[in-house]
N, C-alpha and C positions, 0 to 999 in steps of 0.2 A: 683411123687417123685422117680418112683421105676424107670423110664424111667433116668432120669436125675443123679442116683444112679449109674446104670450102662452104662451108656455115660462118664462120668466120669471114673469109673473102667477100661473099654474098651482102655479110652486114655492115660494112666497111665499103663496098662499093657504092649500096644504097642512100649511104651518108656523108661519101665525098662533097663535095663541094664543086659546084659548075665551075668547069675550067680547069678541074683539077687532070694532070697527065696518066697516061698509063705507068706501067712497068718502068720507063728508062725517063719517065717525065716528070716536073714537080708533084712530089707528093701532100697529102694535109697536114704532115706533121712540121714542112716547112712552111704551113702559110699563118699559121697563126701566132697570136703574140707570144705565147707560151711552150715552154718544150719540156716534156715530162721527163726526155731520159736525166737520169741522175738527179731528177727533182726528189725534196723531202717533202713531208707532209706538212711541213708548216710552209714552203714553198709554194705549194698549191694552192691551201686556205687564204695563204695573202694574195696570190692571183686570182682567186674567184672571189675576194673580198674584192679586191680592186678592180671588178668586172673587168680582166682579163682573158678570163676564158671562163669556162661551165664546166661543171660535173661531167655533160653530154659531151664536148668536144675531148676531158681527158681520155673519156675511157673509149673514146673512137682511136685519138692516140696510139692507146694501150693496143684497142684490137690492131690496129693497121701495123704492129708492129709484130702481133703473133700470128696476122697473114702473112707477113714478108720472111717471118726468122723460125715460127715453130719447128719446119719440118728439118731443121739441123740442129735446134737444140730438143725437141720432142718434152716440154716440162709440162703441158695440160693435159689434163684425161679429157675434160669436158671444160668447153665454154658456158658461160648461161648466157641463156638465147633472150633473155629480158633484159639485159645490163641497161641498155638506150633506155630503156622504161624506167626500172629503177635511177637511172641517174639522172630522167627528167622529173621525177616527181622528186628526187632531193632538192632540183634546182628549182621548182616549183616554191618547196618550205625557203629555201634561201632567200627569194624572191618576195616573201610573205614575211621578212625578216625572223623567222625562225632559223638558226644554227646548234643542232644537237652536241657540236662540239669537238674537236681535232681531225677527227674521222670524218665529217659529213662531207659527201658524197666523192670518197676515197678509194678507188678500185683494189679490194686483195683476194688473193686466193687463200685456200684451202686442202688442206692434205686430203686427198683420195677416199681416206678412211674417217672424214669426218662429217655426219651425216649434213646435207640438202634436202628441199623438197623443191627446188628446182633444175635439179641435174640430178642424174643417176650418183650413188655411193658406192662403188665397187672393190674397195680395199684393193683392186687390181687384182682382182681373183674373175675368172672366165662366169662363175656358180653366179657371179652379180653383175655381169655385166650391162645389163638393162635395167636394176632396180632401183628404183626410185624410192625414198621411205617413206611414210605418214608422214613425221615429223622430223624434224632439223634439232640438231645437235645443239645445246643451252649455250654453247661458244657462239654459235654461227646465231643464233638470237641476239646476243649481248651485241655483238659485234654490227649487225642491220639495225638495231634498238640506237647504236649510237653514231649511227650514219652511213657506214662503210657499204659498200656495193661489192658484195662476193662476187668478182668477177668470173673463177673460175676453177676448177678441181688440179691439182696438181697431182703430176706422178707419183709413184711411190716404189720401192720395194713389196711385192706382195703380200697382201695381209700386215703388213708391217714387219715384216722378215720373221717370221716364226714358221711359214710351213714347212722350210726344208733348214735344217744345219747337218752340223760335221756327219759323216767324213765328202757330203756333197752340199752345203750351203747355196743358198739362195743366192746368183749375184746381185750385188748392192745396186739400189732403185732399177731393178727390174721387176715389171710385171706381166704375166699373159694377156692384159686387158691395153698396157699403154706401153712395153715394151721397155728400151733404154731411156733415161734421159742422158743429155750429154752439158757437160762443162761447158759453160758461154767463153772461159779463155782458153781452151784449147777441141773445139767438135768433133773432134775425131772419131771414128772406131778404132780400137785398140789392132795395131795391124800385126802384131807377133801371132805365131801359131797356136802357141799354148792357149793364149786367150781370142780365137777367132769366132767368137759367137756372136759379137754385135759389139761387145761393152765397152765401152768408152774409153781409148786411151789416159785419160786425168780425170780419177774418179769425182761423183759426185757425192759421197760420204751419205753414209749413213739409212735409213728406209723412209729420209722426208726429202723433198726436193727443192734448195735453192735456186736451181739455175732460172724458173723462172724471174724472180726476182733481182737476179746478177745482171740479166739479157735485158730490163725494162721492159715485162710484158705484164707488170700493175707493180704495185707502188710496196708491198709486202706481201709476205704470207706466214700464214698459218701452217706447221708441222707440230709432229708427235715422237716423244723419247718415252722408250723404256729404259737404253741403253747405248746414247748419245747419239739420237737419231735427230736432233737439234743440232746440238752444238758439234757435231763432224762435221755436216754440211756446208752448214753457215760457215765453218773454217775452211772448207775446201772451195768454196762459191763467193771467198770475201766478204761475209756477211755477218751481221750482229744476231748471234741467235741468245735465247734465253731458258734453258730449263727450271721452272718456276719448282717449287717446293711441291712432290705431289699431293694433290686435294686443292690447289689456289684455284686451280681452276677447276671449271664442270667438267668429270669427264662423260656425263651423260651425252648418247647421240654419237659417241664414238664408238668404230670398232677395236674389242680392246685383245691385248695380248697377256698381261699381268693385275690382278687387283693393288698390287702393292708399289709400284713401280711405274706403267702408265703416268703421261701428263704432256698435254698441248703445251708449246712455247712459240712468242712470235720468231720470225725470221726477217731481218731488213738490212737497210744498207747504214742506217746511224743509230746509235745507242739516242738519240731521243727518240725516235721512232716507234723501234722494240721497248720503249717504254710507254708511248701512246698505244702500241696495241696490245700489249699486256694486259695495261690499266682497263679499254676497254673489252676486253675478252672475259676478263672476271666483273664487272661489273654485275653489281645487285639491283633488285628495284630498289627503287624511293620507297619507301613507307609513307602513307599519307597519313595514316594515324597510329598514336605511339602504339607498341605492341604488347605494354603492360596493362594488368589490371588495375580497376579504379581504385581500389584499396591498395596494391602497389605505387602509384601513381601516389596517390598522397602520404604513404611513407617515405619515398623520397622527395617532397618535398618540405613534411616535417622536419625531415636528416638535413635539407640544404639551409633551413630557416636557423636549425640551428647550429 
């Protein structure tokens, strides 16, 4: 945490703005014309349409917000250490007037246990703490395909709460890799006896983590339900989650708990939101050319002629 605290800090200092104050002095997030907390994503896009602000300045935003607040609500496993790259070369196509589309150049995270090949994937098990995969997860594709800047891994309940149940259960989003996360409206540790091990007096529901999302430390995220690991959270964090139908989405690239059960859902602050990343999380390619045969191909058009 202390590493990932100031990685963070580091990237966020380097890209303040001269004149900006320290600790007790103006910050970036008051100087420019735009303010991310409680922004929607259609909010944003008409700000960066209206060169109000850039990709690069949101997600300095975002970071200066998870140097100043992570270590009380603890919602990231991992930053990515490219985000500034990635959201200049969004704002590069923006600038070339390319616009991939709701998402472009939109800061979200990602549940812990959904594969990156820019951050470690550790489902919050100690056995991955360091590992990095070949490849990224066909969500976390869809989603950089249609603009979005993974900004960052979110906490989880271990492995997605399958290594320990009854009669000694895993407590809920804990992990050996990234510990508690805690409620943005109450951060407490839970101060009674019985439960004095760290966890959060006002739970954060379920093995997917809202709170970053609740706290404005990027714009949505990404979690995973077998068994209302969506939709608890997002209830207990104020937020719009969605458990999609399993199979809408990929679950390749995930690590998984059930074959039949499994499935990513977004997590945000507005039901059109979790419908912007929904839409693009499952996204297909384009087909450039039809997928039928040429004899195919002219039987239906025989059938439309006549």
């Amino acid at each position: 945490m202390k590493r990932l605290l100031l990685a963070t800090a580091l990237v966020v200092q380097a890209f303040r703005p001269a004149g900006a104050g320290g600790p007790e002095g103006p910050h970036y997030i008051e100087q420019t014309a735009f303010d991310v907390r409680e922004a929607t994503m259609a909010d944003m896009q008409k700000a960066m349409a209206d060169k109000r602000v850039t990709s690069r300045e949101i997600v300095v935003q975002y970071l200066t917000r998870i140097a100043r607040y992570e270590k009380t609500i603890n919602a990231a496993i991992a930053i990515n250490p490219h985000a500034l790259e990635d959201a200049d070369a969004l704002d590069a196509e923006r600038a070339r007037g390319r616009v991939r589309g709701p998402l472009h150049g939109i800061p979200v995270a990602v549940k812990d246990n959904i594969q990156t090949t820019n951050m470690p994937t550790t489902g919050g098990a100690l056995a991955f703490a360091n590992y990095t995969p070949p490849y990224e997860a066909t969500l976390v594709r869809n989603l950089r395909d249609a603009g979005a800047i993974i900004v960052a891994k979110t906490v989880l309940t271990e492995l997605a709460n399958w290594v320990a149940g009854a009669p000694s259960p895993m407590p809920g989003n804990y992990s050996a890799v990234g510990g508690f996360a805690f409620n943005p409206y109450d951060p407490r540790p839970d101060p009674r006896e019985a439960n004095g091990d760290g966890r959060p007096v006002l739970s954060t529901g379920g093995s997917s983590s809202g709170a970053g999302t609740a706290a404005n430390f990027w714009a949505a995220n990404v979690g995973s339900d077998t068994s209302g690991s969506v939709v608890n959270p997002a209830a207990l964090t104020m937020l719009v989650g969605i458990r999609p139908t399993t199979g809408r989405l990929s679950r390749y690239g995930i690590i998984p708990i059930t074959a039949d059960q499994d499935t990513a859902g977004p997590m945000t602050r507005t039901v059109a939101d979790a419908a912007i990343l929904l839409g693009a999380s499952e996204r297909r390619p384009i087909r450039t050319t039809p997928p039928h045969s040429a004899a195919l191909r002219r039987r239906i058009a025989i059938t439309r002629r006549t």
